[in-house]
Each structure stands twice: as structure tokens, then as C-alpha cells.
C-alpha positions in Angstrom: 0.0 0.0 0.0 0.9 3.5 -0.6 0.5 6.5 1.5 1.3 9.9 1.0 1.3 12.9 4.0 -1.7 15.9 3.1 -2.9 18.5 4.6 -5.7 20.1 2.7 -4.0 21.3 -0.8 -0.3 20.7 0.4 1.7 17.7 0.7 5.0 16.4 1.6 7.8 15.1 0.1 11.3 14.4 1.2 14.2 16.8 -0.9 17.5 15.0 -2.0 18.9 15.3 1.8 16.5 13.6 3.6 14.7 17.2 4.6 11.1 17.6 4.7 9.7 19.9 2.9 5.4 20.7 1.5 4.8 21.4 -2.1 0.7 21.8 -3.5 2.0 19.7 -6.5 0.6 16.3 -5.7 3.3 15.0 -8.7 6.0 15.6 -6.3 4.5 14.3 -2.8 6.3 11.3 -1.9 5.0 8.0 -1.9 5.7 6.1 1.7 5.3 3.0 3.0 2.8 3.1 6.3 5.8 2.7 8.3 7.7 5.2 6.9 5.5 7.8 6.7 4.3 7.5 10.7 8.2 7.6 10.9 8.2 11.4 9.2 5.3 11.7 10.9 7.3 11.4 14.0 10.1 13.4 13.0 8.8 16.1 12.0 5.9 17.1 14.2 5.9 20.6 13.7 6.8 21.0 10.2 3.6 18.7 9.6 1.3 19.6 12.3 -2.3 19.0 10.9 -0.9 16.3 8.3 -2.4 12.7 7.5 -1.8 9.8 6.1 -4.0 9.2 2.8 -4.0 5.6 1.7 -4.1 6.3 -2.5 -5.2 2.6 -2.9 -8.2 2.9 -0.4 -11.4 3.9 -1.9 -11.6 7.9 -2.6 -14.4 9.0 0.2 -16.8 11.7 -1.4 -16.1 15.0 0.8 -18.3 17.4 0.3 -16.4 20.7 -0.1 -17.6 24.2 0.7 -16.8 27.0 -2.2 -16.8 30.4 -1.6 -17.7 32.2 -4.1 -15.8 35.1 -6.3 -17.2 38.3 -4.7 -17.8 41.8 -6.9 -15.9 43.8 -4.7 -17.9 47.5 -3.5 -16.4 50.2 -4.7 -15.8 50.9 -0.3 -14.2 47.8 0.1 -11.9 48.7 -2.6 -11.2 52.2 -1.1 -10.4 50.4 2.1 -8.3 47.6 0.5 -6.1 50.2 -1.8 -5.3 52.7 1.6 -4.3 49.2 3.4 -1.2 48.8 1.2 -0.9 52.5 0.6 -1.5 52.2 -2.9 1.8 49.8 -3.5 1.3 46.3 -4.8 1.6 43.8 -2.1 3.3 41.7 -4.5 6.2 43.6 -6.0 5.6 47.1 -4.0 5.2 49.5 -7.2 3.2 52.2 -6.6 -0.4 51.2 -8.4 -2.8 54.0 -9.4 -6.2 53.3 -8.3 -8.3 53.1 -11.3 -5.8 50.4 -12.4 -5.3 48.0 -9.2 -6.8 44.2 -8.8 -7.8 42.7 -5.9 -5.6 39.7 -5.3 -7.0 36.8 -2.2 -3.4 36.3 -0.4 -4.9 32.6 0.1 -6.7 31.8 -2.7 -10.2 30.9 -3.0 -9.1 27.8 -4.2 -6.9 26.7 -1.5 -9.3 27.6 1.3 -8.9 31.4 1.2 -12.2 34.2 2.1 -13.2 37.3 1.0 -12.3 38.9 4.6 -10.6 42.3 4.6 -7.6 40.5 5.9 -7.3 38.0 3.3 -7.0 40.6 0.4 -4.1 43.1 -0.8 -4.0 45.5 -3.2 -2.0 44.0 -6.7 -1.2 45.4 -10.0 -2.8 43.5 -12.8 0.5 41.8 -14.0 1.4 40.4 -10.5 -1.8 39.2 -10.0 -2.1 37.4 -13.5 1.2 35.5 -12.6 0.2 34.5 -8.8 -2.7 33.4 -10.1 -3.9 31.0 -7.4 -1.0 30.2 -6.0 0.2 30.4 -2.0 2.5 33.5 -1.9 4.9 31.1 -0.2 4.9 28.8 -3.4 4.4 31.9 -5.7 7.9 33.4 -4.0 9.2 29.9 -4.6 8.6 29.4 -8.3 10.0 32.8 -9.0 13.0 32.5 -7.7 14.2 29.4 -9.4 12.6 31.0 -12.8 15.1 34.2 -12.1 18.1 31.7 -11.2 17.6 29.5 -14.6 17.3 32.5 -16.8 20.4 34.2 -15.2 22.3 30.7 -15.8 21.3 30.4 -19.2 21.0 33.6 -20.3 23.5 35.8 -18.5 27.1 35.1 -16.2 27.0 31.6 -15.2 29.7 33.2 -12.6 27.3 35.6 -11.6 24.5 33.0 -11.4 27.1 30.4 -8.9 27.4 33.8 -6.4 24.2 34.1 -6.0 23.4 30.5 -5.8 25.9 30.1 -2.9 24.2 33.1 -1.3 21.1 31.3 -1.1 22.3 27.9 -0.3 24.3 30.3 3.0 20.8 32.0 3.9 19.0 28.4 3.7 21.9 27.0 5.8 21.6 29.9 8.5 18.0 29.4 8.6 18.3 25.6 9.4 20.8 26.4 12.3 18.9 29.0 13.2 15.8 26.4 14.0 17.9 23.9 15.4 19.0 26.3 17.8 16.0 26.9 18.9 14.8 23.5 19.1 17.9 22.8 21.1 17.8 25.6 23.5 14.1 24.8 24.3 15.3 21.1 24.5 18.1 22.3 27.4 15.1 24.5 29.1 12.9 21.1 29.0 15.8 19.0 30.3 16.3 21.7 33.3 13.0 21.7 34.0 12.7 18.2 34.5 15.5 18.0 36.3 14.2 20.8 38.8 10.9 18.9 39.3 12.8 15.3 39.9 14.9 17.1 42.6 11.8 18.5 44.4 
């Protein structure tokens, strides 16, 4: 049997080190064994709170899923939507004049998003085209490794390497950055254990 780890439009998949990471392309979730994926399960608790095993060979269960629908935005809600962001997109931060801004769901409809005043940001009609309905996280994502393939095919494949090393640093930092915190919070734990055994 085969399993795969969802929650709601995301899944998981395992990158070439081992690491967990989600994706909302269901192509690239990785297929586990029961035992292996209770295993990630385990290992990852955080990273995958709110995530479950899906058998793919069990029977598909009918859910019976709840839409909202695309509003027609008031021209007040726009007014209030456009001074939020100051005018700027809240995609690429150009200034957008009013009679030409869009308003973009920062969780899409699609993926579970509503048509509440915090969910919305002003966008310019390009950056809202390409975002499409996409998670900004996955949007961010996408764009990134298009601007790192065109630089390395089309520009300074030195260039391209810098900047590549860059990113791989920042991704680095971030991982020691967590497991710092995971370990300092692990030494607190530890203490205060100890601290309630001796009393």
C-alpha cells in the first residue's frame, strides 16, 4: 500500500537530503510505506502539524467541499483595500494607481482562502495574473528558481554560482537558526525536568 502525508492542498515530500519539505504539487508528494511515513510523521511534528496519512489505494471517500464564491468587490471595500497597502502592490511594491489596481485573495479561493478584509491586498494587474492561485509562499518559490535558470542560461554563469551560494548560505543559516531553537528549548525542557525530579 501507498501513503502519501496531506494536509488540505499541500503535501510532503522528502528533498534529496532527507529534509522535509510541503509542495501543492501532488506530482512531487512522496510515496511512503505506512511505516515510513508514521516515521516522518514522528520526526517532524511541527513541520507537519495537521498532516495525515491518505491511503491512495483505499477507496476515494466523497467530501463534500464548501466554495466560496468570487465576490464583486464594492467600490468601499476597494477604497479600504487600496489605503491598506498605501496604494503599492503587495506583490512587488510598485506604486499602483487606483483606477488600475486588482484585488488579489493572499490565500486563494481555491486553497481555502475568504473574502475577509484581511485575506485581500491590493495588486497590479500583471502580479496578479502571474500569482494566479498560488500560495505566496509557493508563488515566491517558483520565482525565484525562474530568475536563477534565466540568469544561468542567459546571463554570467559566474554571476548565477554567487548568488546560488548566497542562497544555499541564507537556507543554511535558517536551518541552524531552528535547530538552535529547538535545542535551547530542548536544554530548558531538560532543566525543567531535572528541577521537578529534585523536588
Amino acid at each position: 500500500m501507498a501513503y502519501i502525508l496531506k494536509k488540505g492542498s499541500q503535501y510532503c515530500y522528502l528533498n534529496s537530503d532527507g529534509r522535509v519539505c510541503k509542495t501543492q504539487n501532488i506530482r512531487q508528494a512522496k510515496h511512503f510505506t505506512k511505516e515510513e511515513a508514521t516515521a516522518v510523521l514522528k520526526r517532524a511534528t511541527k513541520k507537519l502539524a495537521g498532516y495525515e496519512m491518505v491511503d491512495l489505494d483505499a477507496t476515494p471517500k466523497e467530501k463534500v467541499a464548501i466554495k466560496v464564491k468570487r465576490k464583486n468587490f464594492s467600490a468601499e471595500d476597494r477604497v479600504m483595500v487600496y489605503n491598506q497597502y498605501e496604494g503599492r502592490c503587495g506583490i512587488c511594491g510598485e506604486f499602483v494607481p487606483f483606477d488600475e489596481f486588482t484585488i488579489d485573495h493572499v490565500i486563494p479561493l481555491s486553497k481555502g482562502g475568504t473574502n475577509a478584509l484581511k485575506n485581500l491586498q491590493c495588486a497590479c494587474k500583471i502580479c496578479n495574473a502571474l500569482k494566479q492561485d498560488s500560495l505566496s509562499e509557493d508563488f515566491l518559490s517558483k520565482l525565484e528558481e525562474i530568475i536563477l535558470y534565466q540568469m544561468k542560461t542567459n546571463y554570467d554563469e559566474a554571476l548565477w554560482k554567487k548568488i546560488n551560494t548566497i542562497r544555499r548560505r541564507r537556507r543554511m543559516a535558517r536551518i541552524k537558526q531552528n535547530c538552535g531553537r529547538i535545542l535551547k528549548k530542548s536544554l530548558q525542557n531538560r532543566r525543567i525536568h531535572a528541577t521537578i525530579a529534585k523536588s
